[in-house]
N, C-alpha and C positions, 0 to 999 in steps of 0.2 A: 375318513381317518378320525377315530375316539381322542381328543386332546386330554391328558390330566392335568390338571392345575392344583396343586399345595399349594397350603398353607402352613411354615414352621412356626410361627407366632400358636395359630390354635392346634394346629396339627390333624388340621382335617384338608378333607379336595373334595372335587365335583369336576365334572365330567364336561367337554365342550367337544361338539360337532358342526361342523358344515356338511350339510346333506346335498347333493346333487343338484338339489331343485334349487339352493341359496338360502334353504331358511337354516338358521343358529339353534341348537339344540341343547340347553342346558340343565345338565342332570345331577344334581346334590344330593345321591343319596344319607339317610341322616339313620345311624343304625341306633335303637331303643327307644323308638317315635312308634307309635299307634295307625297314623293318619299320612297318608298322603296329600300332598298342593300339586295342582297343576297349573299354570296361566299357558295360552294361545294368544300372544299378543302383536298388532301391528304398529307401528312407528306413523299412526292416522289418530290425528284430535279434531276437538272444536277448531283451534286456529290454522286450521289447514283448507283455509279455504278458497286461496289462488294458487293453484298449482297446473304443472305439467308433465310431461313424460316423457321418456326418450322416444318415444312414439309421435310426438308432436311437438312439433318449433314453439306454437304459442301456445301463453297461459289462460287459462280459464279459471272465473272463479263463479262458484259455484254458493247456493243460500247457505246462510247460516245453520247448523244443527246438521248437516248430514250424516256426519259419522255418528251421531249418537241414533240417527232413525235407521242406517245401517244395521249397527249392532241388536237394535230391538229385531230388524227383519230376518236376519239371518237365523235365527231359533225357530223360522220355518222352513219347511221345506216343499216340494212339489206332490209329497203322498198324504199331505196333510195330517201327518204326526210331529208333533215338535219336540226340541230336543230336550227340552224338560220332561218328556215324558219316557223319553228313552234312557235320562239320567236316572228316574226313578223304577226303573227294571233294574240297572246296577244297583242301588243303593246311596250311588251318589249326590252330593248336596250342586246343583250348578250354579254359574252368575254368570253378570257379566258387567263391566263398566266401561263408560267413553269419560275420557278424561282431557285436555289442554292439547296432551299432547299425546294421546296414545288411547287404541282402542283393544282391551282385553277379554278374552274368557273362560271362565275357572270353572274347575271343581276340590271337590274335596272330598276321601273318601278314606273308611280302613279297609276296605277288601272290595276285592273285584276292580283292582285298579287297570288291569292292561284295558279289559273291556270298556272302562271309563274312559279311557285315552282314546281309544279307537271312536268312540261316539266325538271326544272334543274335536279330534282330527278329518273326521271327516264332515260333521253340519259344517263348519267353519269352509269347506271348504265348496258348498255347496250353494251357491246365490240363487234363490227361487225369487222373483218378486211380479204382480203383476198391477194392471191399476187398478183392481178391486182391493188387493191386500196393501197397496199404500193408501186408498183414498179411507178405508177402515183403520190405519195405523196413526194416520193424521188425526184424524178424532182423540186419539187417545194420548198419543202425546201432548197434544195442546194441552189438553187437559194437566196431563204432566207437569208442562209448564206454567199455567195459570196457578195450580198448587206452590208451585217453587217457588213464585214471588209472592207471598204470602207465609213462606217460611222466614222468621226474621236471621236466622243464621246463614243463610244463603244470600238474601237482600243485601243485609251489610257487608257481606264479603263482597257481591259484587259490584256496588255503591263504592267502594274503594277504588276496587280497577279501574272503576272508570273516572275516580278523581287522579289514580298515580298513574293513569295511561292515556295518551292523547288518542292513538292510532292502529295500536296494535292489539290484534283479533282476542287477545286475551282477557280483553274487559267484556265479551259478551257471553251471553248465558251460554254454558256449553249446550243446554237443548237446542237451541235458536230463538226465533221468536214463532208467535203462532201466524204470523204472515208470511217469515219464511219459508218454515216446513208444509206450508200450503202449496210452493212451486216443483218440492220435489218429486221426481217422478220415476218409474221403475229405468227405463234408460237413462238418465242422472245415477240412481246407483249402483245401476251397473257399470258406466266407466270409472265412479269412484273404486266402486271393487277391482276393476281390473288394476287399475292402477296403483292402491296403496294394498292389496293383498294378494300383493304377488309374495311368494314364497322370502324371496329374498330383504323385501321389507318385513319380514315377519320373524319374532322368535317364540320358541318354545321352552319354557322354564320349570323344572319339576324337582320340589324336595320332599323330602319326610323317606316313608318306610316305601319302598318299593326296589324292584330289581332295574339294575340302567341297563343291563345288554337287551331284557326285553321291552325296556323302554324303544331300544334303538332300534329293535325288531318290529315293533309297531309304526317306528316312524317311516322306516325304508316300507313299506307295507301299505300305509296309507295317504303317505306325502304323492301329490302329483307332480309328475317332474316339472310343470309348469311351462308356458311357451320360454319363446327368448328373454331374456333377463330384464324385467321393467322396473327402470331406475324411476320414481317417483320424485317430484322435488318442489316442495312449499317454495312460494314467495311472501315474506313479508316487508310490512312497510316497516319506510324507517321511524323512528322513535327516540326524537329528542330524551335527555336526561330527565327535564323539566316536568312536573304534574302537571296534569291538568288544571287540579286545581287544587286546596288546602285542605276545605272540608263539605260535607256531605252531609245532612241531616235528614234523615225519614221517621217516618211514624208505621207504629204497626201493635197490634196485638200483645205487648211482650208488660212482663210486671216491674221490670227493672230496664232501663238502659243499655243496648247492646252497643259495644266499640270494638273498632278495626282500627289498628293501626299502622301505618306501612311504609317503608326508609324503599326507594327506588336505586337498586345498584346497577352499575355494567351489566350487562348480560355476557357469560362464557361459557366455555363449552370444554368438553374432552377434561384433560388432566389437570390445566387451570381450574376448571371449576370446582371438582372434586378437591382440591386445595382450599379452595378460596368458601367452596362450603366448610370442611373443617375450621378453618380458623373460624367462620361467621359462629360456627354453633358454640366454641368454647367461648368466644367473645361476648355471644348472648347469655350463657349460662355463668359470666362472671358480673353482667351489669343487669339482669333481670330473673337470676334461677332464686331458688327458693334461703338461698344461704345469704344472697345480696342485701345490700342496705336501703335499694329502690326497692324493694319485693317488702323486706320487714317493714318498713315505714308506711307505705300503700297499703300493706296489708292491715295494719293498726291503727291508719286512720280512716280505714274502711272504705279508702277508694278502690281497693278491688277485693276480689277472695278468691276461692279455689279454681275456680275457673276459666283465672287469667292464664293463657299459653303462649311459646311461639310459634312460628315455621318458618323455615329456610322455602321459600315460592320460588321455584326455577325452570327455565324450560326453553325451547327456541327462543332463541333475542329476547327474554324476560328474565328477571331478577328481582325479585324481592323479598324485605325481610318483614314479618306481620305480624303483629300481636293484636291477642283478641281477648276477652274479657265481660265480666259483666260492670258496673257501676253507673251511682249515681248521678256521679261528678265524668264523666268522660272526657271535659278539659281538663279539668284537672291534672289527672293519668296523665295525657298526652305531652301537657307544661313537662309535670313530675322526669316522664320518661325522658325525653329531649333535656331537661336540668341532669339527669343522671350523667346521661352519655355522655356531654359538654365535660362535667364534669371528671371524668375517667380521660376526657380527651387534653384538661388543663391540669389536673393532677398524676396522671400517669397508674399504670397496672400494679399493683404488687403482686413480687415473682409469687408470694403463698397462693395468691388468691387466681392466679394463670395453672398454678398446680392443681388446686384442688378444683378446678373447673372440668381440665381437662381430662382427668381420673374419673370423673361422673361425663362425661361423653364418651370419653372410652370405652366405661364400663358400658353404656347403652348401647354403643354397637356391637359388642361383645356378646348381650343381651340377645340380640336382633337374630344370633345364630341357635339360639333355642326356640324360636320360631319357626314350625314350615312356611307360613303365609308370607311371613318378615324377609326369607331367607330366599323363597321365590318372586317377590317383589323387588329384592334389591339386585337379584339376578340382573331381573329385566331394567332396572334402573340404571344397574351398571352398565348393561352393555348398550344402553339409549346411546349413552355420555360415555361410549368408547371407549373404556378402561372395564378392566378384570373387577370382580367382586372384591377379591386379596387387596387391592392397591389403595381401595376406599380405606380399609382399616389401617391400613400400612400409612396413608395418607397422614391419616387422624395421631397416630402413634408418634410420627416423625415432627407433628405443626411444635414449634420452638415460640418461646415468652416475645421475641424478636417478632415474631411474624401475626402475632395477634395485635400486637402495638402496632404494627403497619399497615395491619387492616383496619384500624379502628381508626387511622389517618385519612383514611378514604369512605370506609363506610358508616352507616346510620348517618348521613347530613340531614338535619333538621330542612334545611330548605329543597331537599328532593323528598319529603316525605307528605302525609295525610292522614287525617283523620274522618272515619265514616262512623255515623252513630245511629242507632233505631230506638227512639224514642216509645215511651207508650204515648196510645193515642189520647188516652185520658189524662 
């Protein structure tokens, strides 16, 4: 059964199914769009790496990087074509990413979209692996990773986690390490596949210019009903409030100072969170966006420039809020930003400056629906964190001058937070 979902606020809908076999089908068509998005994605990341199944009482946990050598493997198959190459008989552009908490794979195309669908749905659906083609696959991610820490934007991001995280699998390199991915082996991922790519763990998300009923005709077509229903289920550890530690110092290649910065919140989930990210975003966009009196003052005394951003970091039992930047002075910033907050926290919000925050994140998500990519990502995002796509903006629409002052009572504390920085090495 085809669900329609409106929205009267923008006055559009998209289309939601459960298919027989359990996986979520979601389809936004977008009429005067060029291009079509697709994602094929599983509810499998880096920190997924004690788990179990309803197939088995105990947990196992498994090396670091699986799901991201997973997803490199699946783009072959047993006739020794891969799906890159099959994408490029449609026209279609492919990818694919492992990400914290979730492993996905796209394309993107204007024409010959059913055919396009039909290659996502069924490689994905196809595990070939053997120990020639992982003992050749190990080679080349290493390498991967040896690249990655040597990238200083990656280093310092993950230099942070592991100062704001004591325990939880969130501070490691999504690759793994090159010792890990050394252990894994074709029966390793194949009970990983059985287990997190089961239909039901799985959604599919599709906007731009295309037709949904023969969306829906492709998927009844090439979805396999799948065995009995495998409920998949991470264990994590628990996770004091407390950082690890304050700060983080590396050296690298870079011509300026790179800085992280990062406030450790609760971790939630479902509709709480979705909340509790709106207020965080109007809350950062009133004490660090571009209109603010930390942002002009930083910006003129050239402790940071254009560079500087935030992000909302959220995901299983993780929370955090992160600013990133370039500068000289990297304590600096970090005094400057913790002096701001403090400061919003002993002088209080003005209603103007709650307004005009909230009308520039508004307006961004608003924004995010003239996106195919935007619009199939938050798909999937929405339905990670259990709520409708609609309730996110409806969320954001409803958060009141009350409810950013009561989050700002609880979050950005200076003493759950850290600073990580990448020096140059000269």
């Amino acid at each position: 059964m085809v669900k329609e979902i409106k929205s009267e606020r923008l006055n559009e809908r998209y289309y939601k199914m459960i298919h027989s076999s359990g996986l979520t089908v979601l389809l936004y068509p977008m009429k005067g769009f060029s291009s079509a998005y697709a994602l094929f994605g599983t509810r499998y990341g880096s920190i997924d790496t004690t788990f179990r199944s309803n197939e088995t009482e105990d947990y196992i946990t498994v090396p670091e990087g699986v799901a991201h050598f997973l997803e490199h493997k699946l783009f072959e198959n047993e006739n020794g074509v891969d799906a890159f190459e099959l994408f490029a008989k449609t026209g279609a552009s492919a990818n694919a990413f492992t990400s914290f908490d979730r492993t996905c794979y796209e394309f993107t195309c204007t024409d010959h979209f059913e055919e396009s669908l039909e290659v996502l749905l069924n490689f994905v659906q196809s595990p070939y692996f053997t120990e020639k083609t992982v003992q050749k696959e190990q080679g080349i991610i290493g390498q991967e990773i040896r690249m990655l820490q040597d990238r200083p934007g990656w280093r310092v991001l993950f230099n942070l986690l592991n100062a704001l995280y004591q325990n939880h699998p969130v501070k490691v390199d999504i690759g793994g390490t090159v010792e890990s991915i050394a252990q894994i082996t074709p029966e390793l991922l194949y009970r990983c596949y059985r287990t997190f790519y089961h239909p039901n763990n799985m959604v599919l998300a599709v906007a731009g210019n295309f037709d949904y009923q023969k969306a829906i005709e492709i998927v009844e077509k090439c979805i396999k009903p799948g065995d009995e229903a495998i409920q998949a289920d991470s264990k994590m550890p628990e996770e004091p409030r407390e950082v690890a530690q304050k700060k983080i110092s590396d050296k690298l290649e870079v011509a300026v100072p790179l800085f992280n910065i990062g406030f450790k919140e609760c971790p939630l989930s479902g509709k709480e969170l979705v909340k509790a990210l709106a207020e965080l975003e109007i809350l950062v966009e009133i004490i660090t966006g571009e209109g603010s009196r930390f942002y002009r003052e930083a910006y003129d005394e050239n402790l940071i420039n254009s560079t500087f951003s935030s992000e909302l970091f959220t995901g299983p039992n993780y929370f955090s809020v992160l600013f990133d930047g370039e500068s000289r002075e990297p304590d600096k910033v970090y005094e400057k930003l913790n002096s701001a907050i403090s400061g919003f926290r002993k002088n209080g919000i003005l209603p103007e400056e709650f307004e005009t925050s909230k009308k520039a994140v508004y307006g961004r998500y608003v924004r995010g629906f003239n996106n195919v990519e935007s619009v199939s990502n938050s798909l999937i995002t929405a339905h990670f964190q259990n709520v409708d796509l609609y309730e996110v903006i409806e969320t954001v629409a409803a958060v009141t001058f009350e409810d950013v002052v009561n989050r700002l009572a609880d979050s950005l504390q200076e003493q759950f937070s850290a600073l990580s920085v990448i020096n140059p090495v000269h």
